[in-house]
C-alpha positions as CSV (number, residue, x, y, z in Angstrom):
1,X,99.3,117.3,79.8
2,X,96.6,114.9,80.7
3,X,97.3,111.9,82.8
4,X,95.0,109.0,83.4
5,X,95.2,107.0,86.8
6,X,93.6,104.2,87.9
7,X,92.8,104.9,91.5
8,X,91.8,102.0,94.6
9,X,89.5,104.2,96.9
10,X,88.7,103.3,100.0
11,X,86.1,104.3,102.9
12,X,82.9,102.6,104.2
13,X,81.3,105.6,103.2
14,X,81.9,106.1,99.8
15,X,78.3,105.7,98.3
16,X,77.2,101.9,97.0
17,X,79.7,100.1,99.4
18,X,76.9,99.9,101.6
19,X,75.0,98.0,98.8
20,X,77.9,95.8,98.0
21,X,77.1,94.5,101.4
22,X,73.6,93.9,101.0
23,X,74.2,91.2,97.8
24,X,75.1,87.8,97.3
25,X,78.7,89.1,95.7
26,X,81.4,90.6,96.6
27,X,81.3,93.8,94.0
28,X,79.2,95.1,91.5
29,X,79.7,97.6,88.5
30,X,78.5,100.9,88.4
31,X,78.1,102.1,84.6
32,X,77.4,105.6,84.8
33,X,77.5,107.7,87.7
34,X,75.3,111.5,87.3
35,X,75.3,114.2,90.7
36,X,72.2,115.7,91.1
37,X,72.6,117.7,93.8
38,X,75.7,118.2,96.0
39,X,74.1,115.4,98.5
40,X,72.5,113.2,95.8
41,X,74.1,111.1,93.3
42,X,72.6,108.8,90.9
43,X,73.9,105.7,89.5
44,X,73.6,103.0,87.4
45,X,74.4,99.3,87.9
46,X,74.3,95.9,86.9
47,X,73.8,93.4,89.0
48,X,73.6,90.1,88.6
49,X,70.3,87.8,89.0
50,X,71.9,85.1,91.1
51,X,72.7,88.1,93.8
52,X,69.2,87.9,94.7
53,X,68.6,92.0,94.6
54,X,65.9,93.5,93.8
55,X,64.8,97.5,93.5
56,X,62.7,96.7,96.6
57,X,65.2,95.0,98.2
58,X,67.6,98.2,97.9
59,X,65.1,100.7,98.4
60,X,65.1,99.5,102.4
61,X,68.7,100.4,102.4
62,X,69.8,103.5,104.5
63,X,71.5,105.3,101.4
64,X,69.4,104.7,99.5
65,X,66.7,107.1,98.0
66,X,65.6,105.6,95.5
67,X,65.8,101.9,93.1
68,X,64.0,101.5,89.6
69,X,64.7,98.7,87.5
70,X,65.4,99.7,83.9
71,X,65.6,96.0,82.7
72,X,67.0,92.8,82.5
73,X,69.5,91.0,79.8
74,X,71.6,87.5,80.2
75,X,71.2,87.0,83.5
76,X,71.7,90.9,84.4
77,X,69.7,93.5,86.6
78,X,70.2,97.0,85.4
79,X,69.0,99.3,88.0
80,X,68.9,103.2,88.8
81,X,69.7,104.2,92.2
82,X,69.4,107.1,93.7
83,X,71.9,107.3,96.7
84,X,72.2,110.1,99.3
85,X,75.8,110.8,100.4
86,X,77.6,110.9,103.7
87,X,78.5,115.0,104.3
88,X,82.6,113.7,104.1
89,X,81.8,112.3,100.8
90,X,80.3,115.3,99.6
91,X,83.1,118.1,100.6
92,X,86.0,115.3,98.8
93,X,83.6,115.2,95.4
94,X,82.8,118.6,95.7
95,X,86.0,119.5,96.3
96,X,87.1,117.7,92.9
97,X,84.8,118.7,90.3
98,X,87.2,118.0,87.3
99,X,88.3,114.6,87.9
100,X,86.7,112.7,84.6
101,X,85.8,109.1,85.1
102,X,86.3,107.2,81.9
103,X,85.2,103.7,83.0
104,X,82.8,101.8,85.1
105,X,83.3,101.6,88.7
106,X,84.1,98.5,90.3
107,X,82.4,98.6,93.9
108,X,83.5,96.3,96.4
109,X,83.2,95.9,100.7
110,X,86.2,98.3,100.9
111,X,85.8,101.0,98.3
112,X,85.8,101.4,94.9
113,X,88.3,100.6,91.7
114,X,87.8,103.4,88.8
115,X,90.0,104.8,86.6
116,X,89.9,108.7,86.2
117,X,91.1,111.3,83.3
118,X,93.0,114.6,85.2
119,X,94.3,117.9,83.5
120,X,97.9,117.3,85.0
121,X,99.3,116.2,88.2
122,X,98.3,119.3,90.2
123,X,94.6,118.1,89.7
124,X,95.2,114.5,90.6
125,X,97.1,115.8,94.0
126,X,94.3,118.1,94.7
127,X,91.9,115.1,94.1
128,X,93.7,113.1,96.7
129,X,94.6,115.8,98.8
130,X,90.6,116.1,99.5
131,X,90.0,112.3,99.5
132,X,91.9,112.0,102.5
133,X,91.0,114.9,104.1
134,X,87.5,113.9,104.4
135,X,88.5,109.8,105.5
136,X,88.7,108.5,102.1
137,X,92.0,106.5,101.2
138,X,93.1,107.2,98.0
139,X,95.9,104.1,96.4
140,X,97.0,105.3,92.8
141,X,97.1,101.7,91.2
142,X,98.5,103.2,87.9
143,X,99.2,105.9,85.6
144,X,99.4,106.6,81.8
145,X,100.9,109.4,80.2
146,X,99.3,111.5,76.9
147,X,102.5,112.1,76.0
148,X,106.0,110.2,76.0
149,X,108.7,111.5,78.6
150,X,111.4,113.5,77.0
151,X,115.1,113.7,77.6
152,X,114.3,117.0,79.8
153,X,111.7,115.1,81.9
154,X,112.5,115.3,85.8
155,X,115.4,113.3,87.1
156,X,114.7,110.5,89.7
157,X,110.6,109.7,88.6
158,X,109.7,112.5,89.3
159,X,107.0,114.5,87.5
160,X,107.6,118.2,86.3
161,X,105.2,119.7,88.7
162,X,106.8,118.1,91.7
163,X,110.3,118.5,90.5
164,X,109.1,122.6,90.3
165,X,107.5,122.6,93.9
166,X,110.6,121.1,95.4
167,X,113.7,123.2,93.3
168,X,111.4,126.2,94.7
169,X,110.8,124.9,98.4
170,X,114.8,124.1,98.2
171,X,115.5,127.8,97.2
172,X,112.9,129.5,99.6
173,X,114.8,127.9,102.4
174,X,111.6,125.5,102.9
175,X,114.6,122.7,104.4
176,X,116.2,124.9,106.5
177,X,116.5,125.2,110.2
178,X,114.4,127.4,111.5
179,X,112.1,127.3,107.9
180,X,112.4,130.3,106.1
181,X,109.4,130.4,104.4
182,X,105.9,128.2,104.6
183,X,104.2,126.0,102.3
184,X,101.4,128.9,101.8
185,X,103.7,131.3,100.3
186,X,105.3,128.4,98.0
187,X,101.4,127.5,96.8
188,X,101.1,131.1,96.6
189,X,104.0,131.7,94.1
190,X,103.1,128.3,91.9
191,X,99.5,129.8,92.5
192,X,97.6,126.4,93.4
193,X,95.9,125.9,97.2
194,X,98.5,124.9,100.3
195,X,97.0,121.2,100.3
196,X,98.2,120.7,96.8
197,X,101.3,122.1,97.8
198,X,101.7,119.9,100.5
199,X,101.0,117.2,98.7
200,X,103.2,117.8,95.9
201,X,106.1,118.1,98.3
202,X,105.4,115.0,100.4
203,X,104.6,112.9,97.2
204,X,108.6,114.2,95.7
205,X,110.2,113.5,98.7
206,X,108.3,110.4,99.1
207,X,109.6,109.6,95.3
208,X,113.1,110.6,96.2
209,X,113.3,108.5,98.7
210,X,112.1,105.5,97.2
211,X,114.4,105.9,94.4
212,X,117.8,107.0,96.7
213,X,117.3,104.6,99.9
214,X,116.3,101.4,97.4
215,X,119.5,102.2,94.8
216,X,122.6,99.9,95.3
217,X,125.4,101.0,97.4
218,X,127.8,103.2,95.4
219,X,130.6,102.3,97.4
220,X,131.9,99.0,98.4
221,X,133.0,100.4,101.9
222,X,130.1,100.4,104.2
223,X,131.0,103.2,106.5
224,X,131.2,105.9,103.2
């Protein structure tokens, strides 16, 4: 099952914030985005004439390798730029390499606004579970199905893979006092990496108790 998200990332070094900050606006749009190298990224924006940028202009700029003007329409710069990345931003992309992007990246002060394409959920929780490791902020804005939920979908929001992680954590003794097992041997036995693991867990018992501490009272005396 595929799932896409849009996703609010945020970091002051995720690559073209620091460009952002160099123009008259307050974001641009990044059309296409191609990695050249693990440290090198190329992309292409638009920006706008009344921003007063110019490929010389953001050539000056520390993250910046290279800027070539490919042209000019209504008012709009497109340029190339070549942008070397901070090493935390490389280990979090690199760490990723599935992740799709299927639109335009909005870049602004704070981060970027994009809207990615992910196998399932285990991929979108490895995607954050790197993002954050390496100081990025990862805020998933929304999220649209391929396929409709079913009558058998998992009870109280939440998705099959974290309803699977936490019926198995439950069983393993995971809850108990002292633990009887560890989130490595659970990611072992659902065969994914312990940060996806971890994050499937925290993100289901963060769902269950958004769902279970926000439901109305089920009984009108208040000490039940």
């Amino acid at each position: 099952m595929t799932i896409r998200t849009e996703l609010r990332l945020s970091s002051p070094s995720l690559p073209l914030v620091g460009v952002v900050g160099a123009l008259q606006s307050d974001r641009l749009s990044c059309v296409h985005a191609l990695r050249i190298r693990p440290e090198l990224r190329m992309f292409v924006v638009e920006v706008d004439d009344a921003d007063g940028a110019s490929a010389t202009a953001l050539s000056a700029l520390d993250e910046v390798v290279e800027a070539t003007e490919l042209g000019r329409a209504s008012g709009t710069a497109v340029l190339k730029l070549t942008v070397r990345l901070d090493d935390s931003i490389v280990e979090a992309f690199e760490a990723s390499p599935d992740a799709v992007l299927m639109d335009s990246i909005t870049v602004t002060p704070d981060g970027w606004l994009e809207e990615k394409l992910f196998e399932d959920y285990t991929a979108l929780a490895e995607f954050q579970t790197a993002c954050e490791s390496n100081g990025i902020s990862v805020e998933v804005v929304s999220v649209d199905y391929d396929v409709a939920p079913s009558a058998d979908s998992a009870p109280y929001g939440l998705t099959e893979r974290q309803c699977e992680a936490l019926m198995l954590a439950l069983s393993r003794g995971y809850y108990e006092r002292p633990r009887q097992t560890t989130a490595e041997a659970l990611a072992d036995e659902l065969d994914i990496s312990q940060p996806s693991m971890s994050g499937l867990l925290r993100r289901g018992e963060q769902q269950l108790l958004s769902v279970t501490l926000s439901a109305p009272n089920r009984s009108e005396d208040p000490s039940a």
